[in-house]
N, C-alpha and C positions, 0 to 999 in steps of 0.2 A: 916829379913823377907821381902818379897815381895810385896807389894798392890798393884795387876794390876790391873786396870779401877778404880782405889780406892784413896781416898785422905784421909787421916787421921791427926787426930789434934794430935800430940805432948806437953804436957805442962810440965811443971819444972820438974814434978814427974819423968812423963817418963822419959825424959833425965836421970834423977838421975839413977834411973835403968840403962841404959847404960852408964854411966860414967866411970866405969872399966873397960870396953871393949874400950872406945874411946880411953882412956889414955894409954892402955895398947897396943894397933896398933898405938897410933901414936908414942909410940917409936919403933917397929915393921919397923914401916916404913923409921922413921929415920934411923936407925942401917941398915935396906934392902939398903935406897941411898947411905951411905956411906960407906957401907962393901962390899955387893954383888957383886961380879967380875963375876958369871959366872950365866949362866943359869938353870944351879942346885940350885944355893945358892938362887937366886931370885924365882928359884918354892917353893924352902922350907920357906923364906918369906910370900910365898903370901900364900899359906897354911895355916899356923899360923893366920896370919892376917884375912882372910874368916871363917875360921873354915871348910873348906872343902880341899879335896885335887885339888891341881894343876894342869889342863892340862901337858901333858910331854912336850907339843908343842905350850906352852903356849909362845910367844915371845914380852919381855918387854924392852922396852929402859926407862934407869932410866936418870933423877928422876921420881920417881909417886908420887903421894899426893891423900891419901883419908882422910875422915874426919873420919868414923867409920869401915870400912872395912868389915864387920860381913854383909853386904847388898848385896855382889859383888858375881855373880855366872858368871864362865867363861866359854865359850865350847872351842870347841876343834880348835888348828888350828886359834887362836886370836894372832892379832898384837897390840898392843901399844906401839905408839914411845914415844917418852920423854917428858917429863914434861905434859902428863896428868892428870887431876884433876877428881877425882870425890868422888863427895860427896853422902852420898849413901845411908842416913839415911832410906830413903824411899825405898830401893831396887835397885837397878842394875841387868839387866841380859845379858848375850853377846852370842848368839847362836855361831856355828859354824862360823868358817871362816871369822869374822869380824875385818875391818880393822880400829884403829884410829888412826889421823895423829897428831904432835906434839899438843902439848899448847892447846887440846882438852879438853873441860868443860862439864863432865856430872852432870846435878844436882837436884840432886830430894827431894831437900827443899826450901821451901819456907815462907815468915811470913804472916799471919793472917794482912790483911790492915786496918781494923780496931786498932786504936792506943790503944785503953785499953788492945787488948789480943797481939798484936805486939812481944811480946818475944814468946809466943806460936809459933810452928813450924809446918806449913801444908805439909805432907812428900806423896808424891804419885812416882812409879815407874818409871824407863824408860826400856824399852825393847828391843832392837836391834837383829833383825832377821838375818839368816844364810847371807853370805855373804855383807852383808852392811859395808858399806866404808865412817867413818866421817874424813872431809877433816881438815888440820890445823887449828888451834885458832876456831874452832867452838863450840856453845855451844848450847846444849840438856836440854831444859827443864822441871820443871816436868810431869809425866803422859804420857811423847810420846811413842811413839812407832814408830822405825824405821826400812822400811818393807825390806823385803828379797832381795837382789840385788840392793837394793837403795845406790845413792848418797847425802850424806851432805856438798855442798861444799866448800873450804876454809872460813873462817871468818863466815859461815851463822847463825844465833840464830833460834834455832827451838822451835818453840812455839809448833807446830800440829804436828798431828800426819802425816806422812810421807807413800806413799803408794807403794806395792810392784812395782821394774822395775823402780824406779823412780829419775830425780835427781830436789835437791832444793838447792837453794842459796838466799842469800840475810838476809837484816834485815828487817822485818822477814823472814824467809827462805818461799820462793814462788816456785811452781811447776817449771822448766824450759823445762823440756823435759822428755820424757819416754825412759828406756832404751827396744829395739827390741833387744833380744838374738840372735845372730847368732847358728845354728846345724851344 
């Protein structure tokens, strides 16, 4: 499930409900890192894993690491290179033609600060619009939304939300510049 502009509490229950689906993708995923040799075999992975079908042009460099997979909707014409993470309890969605570059961190959980509910899990979406380009070891947090044509530059931690034409970097990721499209 998806919650855009939405943060939702998660407690033990929930989780328990999805406890067969977690366990059951994360050896999905294992058997995907260690077996998968081609690009067929890793669509047929990630299929299983989402519950939806595969872009054909879907292009992954393994390893990948999610926590629940069932969250993760890809369009078409998507790049992940290796050892990206994401965590997805709260949603993932990857428009068209979106690039992310290795040891890239999506993740859309988080804990309740409060120490009495602290094992409770606040799960909110992340979004990433057509062509958007997350640079290495970056990390997306919950709720953003990263806009169409935008840069996340290497290493940057995005707290915000991110706006179309745009490139951020830094901790926390800060505007740098606009991207001007050339015609």
């Amino acid at each position: 499930m998806i919650y855009i502009n939405k943060t939702v509490r998660l407690t033990a229950t929930d989780l328990a409900d999805r406890r067969a689906t977690i366990n059951r993708n994360q050896r999905l995923v294992r058997d995907m890192n260690a077996n998968a040799d081609s690009a067929k075999m890793i669509a047929q992975f990630i299929s299983e894993i989402t519950g939806r079908p595969a872009p054909k042009d879907l292009q992954m460099k393994l390893p990948f690491s999610t926590d629940y997979g069932a969250g993760i909707e890809f369009g078409n014409n998507v790049l992940l290179n290796a050892n990206v993470q994401m965590t997805d309890l709260g949603g993932i969605k990857l428009e068209d033609n979106v690039l992310i570059g290795p040891g890239a961190s999506l993740i859309t959980v988080n804990h309740d600060p409060d120490p009495d509910n602290r094992r409770e899990l606040l799960v909110s979406s992340i979004h990433v619009l057509q062509n958007a380009w997350i640079g290495a070891r970056a990390i997306v947090l919950p709720g953003v939304t990263i806009g169409r044509n935008s840069i996340v530059g290497a290493g940057a931690v995005v707290t915000k939300d991110v706006p179309d034409n745009t490139v951020v970097a830094g901790v926390p990721a800060k505007e740098i510049r606009k991207i001007v499209r050339r015609d």
